[in-house]
N, C-alpha and C positions, 0 to 999 in steps of 0.2 A: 885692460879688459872692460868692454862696457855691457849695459845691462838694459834689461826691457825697462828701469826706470826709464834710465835716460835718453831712449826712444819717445818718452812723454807717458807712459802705461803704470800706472803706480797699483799694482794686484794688492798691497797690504790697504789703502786707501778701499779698494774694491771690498776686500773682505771685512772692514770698516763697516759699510754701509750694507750689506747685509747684515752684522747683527744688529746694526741700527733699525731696520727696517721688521723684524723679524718679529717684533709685538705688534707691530699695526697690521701685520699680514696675516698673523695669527687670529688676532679679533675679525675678522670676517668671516672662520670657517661656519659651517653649517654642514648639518646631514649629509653625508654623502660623502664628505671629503675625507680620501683616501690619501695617507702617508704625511709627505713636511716639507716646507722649506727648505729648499738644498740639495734635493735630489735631482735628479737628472729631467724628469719628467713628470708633469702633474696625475693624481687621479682623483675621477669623483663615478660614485657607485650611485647607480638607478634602482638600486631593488627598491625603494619609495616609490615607484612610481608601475608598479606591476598590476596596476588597477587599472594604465591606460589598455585601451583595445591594440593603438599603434601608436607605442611613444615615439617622435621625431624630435629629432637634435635639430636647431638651425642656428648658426652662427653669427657671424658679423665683426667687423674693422674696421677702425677709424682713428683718428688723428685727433689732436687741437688745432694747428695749420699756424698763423700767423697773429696769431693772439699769444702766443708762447712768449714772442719777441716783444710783448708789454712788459709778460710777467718777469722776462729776463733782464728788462730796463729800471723797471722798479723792485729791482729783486726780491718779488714775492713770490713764490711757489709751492703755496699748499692749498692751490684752490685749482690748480690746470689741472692735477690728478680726479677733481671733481667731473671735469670738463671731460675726462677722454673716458671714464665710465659712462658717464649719459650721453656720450654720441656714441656708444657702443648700444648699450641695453636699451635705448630710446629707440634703436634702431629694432631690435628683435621684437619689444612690447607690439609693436606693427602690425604682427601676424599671429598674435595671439599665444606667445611663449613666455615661460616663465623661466628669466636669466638664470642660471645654473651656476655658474663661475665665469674668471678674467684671469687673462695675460696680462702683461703689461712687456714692454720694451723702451728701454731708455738710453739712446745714443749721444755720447756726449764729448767735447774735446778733452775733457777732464773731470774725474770722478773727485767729487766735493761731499763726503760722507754728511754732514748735516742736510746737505741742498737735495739730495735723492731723498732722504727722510721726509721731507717735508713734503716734495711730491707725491711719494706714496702713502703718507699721512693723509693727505688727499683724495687717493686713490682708494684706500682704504674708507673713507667717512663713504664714496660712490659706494661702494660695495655694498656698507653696512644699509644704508638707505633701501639699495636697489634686492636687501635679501640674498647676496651672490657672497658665492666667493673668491679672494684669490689666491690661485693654486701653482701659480707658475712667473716668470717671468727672464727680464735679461736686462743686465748695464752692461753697455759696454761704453771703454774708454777708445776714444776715436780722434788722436793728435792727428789736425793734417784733415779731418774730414770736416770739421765746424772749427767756427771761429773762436776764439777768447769766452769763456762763459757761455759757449752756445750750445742748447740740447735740443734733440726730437722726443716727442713721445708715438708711442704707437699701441692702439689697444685692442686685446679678442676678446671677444662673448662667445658663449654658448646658452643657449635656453631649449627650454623643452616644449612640447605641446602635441597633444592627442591629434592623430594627424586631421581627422573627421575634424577637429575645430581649427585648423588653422583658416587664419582671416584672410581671403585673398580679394577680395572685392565682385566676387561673381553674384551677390546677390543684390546691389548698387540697382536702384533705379530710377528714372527721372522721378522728382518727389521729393524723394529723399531729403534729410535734414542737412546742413553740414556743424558744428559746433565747434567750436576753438579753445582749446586751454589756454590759456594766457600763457606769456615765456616769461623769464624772468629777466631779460634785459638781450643783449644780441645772440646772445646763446656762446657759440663758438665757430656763427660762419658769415661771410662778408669784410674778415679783417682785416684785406690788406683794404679794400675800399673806406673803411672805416679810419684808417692811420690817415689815408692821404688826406681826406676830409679834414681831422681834428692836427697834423701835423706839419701836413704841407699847406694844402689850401687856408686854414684859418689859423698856421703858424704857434697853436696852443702848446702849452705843454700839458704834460703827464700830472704835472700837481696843480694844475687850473681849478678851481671851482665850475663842475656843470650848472649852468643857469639852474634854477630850479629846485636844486638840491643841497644837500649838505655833504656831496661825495665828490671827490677828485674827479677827471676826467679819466684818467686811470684806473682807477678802482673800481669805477660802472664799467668801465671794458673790464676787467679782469671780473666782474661779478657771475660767478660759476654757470654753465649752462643748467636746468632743471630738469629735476630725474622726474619722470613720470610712472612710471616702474608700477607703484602703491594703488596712483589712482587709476589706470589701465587695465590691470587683473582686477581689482574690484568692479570695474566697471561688465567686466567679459564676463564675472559670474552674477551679477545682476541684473543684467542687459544683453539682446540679441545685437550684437556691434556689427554691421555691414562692411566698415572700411575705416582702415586707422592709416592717417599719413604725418612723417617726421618731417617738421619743417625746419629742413637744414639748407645747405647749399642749394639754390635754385628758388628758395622762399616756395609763397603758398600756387605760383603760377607755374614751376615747375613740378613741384611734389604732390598735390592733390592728383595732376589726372596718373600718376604713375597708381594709383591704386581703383583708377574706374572702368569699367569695363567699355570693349569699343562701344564708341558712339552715343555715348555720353560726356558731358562735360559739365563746367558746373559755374554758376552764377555766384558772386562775391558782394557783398554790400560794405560799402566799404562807410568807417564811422560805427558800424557796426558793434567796434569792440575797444577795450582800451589801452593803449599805446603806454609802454615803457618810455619816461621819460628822455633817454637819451636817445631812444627812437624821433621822438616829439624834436628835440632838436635838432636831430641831423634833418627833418622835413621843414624844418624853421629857416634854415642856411640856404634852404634853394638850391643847391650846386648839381644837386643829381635829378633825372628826370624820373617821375613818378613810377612809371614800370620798370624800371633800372631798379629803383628801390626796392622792387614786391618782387623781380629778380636775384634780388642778392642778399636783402635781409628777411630775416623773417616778420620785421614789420608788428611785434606784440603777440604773433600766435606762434606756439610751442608744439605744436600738435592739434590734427585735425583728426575728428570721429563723426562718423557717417552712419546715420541712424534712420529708422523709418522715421515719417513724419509725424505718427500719433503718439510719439514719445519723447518726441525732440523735447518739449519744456519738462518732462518729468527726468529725465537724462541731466539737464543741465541745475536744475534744483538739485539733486542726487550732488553733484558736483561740487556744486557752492554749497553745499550746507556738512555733504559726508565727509568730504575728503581738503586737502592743504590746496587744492587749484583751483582758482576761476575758471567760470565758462559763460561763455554766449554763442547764441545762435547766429551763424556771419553768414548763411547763404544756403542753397540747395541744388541739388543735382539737377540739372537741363537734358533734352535731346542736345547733341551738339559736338563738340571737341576744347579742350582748352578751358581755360578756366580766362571769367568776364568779370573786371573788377566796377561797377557801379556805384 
């Protein structure tokens, strides 16, 4: 007789890693969160929030993508759980919501009860950062769907926000300021272009010294993407915010104009702001062409906020001196379409 082990599915390993996981999941909870770990389905109660006129839920999903495949070469993984909270919550901060709770989903060819820990130990610090919590999730073991040691992650938000203030960019006008928080290194998108540069094309490896610094060339790839979460809400209840954009996949030439209104576009000065080092080197190697570049990574900015123009330097002092992120002023709204890098 044979058994779901020996299909590749080890369920005691599974239930391994749940109680592993079960303290770090736990420290994230906050108000609201209804029931445990274990159950069937997550809950979180809104009666907090009976003050809104129209409270609205808005969601969001996303990935780490091909930065996993670092962390799975150098097997380190207790920072991609970083990563797939702030391409989730980085994404809702946008429209002026405040993260509620997270899913999570982890497919994998083999459940390794330490190596999920560590992920969601991860996942977990995202959380605590971004004020959420999480309430829900799934591993599964998956022989036959990934290779040797190989996982996905997959993440959901939920946040809230008065619908009267959701930020949708309708109030954007030529003028207008643009400001850049700085990112903390590639964030979590352009990495398959990133591998071929540092693995193929200039044949490095993963424990190379990046010029410049005291960190592997793996370790500034794996360097977490940055939650902005803290400084985003503060900024919405300090400041009239026009237009907030995640600069993820598409860099700042795809994702700015997704938040301006038609026929508008907006002017980039480029020098403007300062470049994460391992940004600085991949435009040192020359291989890629300049708008490929401001196409695919995000190039040193993390997030763009769109402010009137009488307030842009008081916005960005507020920035640098209140809150953990840099900022500078990189450009301004135009008549036009498309975003013009100078």
């Amino acid at each position: 007789m044979i058994n779901y082990k020996d299909s590749g599915v080890d369920i005691d390993s599974g239930n391994k890693a749940v109680e592993l996981i079960k303290e770090h999941v736990n420290n994230t909870f906050i108000k609201g969160v209804v029931g445990d770990i274990g159950l069937f389905s997550g809950g979180f109660s809104l009666d907090e929030f009976k003050d809104m006129k129209s409270p609205t839920l808005l969601a969001s999903t996303d990935g780490v993508g091909t930065k996993l495949l670092i962390a799975q070469k150098m097997d380190i993984h207790n920072t991609v759980g970083i990563d797939l909270v702030a391409m989730c919550v980085n994404d809702l901060i946008c429209q002026g919501a405040r993260p509620l709770f997270f899913l999570d989903y982890i497919g994998a060819d083999k459940i390794i009860p330490t190596r999920i820990e560590e992920i969601v130990k991860g996942i977990s610090k995202g959380c605590i950062d971004s004020n959420c919590a999480i309430i829900g999730g799934e591993t599964a073991e998956l022989p036959g769907m990934y290779s040797k040691d190989e996982y996905d992650l997959a993440g959901f938000s939920v946040g809230i926000v008065d619908r009267e203030n959701i930020i949708n960019g309708e109030k954007i006008k030529a003028g207008n300021k643009i400001i850049a928080l700085k990112s903390s290194g590639l964030h979590s998108n352009g990495y398959s272009l990133a591998r071929k540069i540092f693995f193929e094309e200039m044949e490095s490896d993963y424990n190379d010294i990046l010029p410049s610094t005291n960190k592997t060339i793996g370790e500034e790839l794996l360097r977490p993407t940055k939650l902005y979460v803290k400084t985003i809400l503060s900024l919405i209840h300090e400041f009239e915010i026009f237009g907030i954009a995640n600069i993820t996949g598409g860099g700042l030439i795809e994702n700015v104009p997704r938040v301006l209104p038609k026929g508008l576009g907006a002017n980039i000065k480029l020098g403007s702001w300062e470049k994460p080092q391992i940004i600085k080197e991949i435009e040192l190697l020359n291989l890629v062409k300049e708008e490929e570049l401001y196409r695919t990574f995000n190039m040193g900015v993390g997030m763009v906020v769109i402010v009137d123009e009488n307030i842009a330097d008081e916005v960005v002092d507020y920035i640098n001196s209140k809150t953990d992120d840099k900022a500078s002023i990189i450009g301004e709204i135009v008549e036009g379409e498309g975003v013009v890098l100078k």
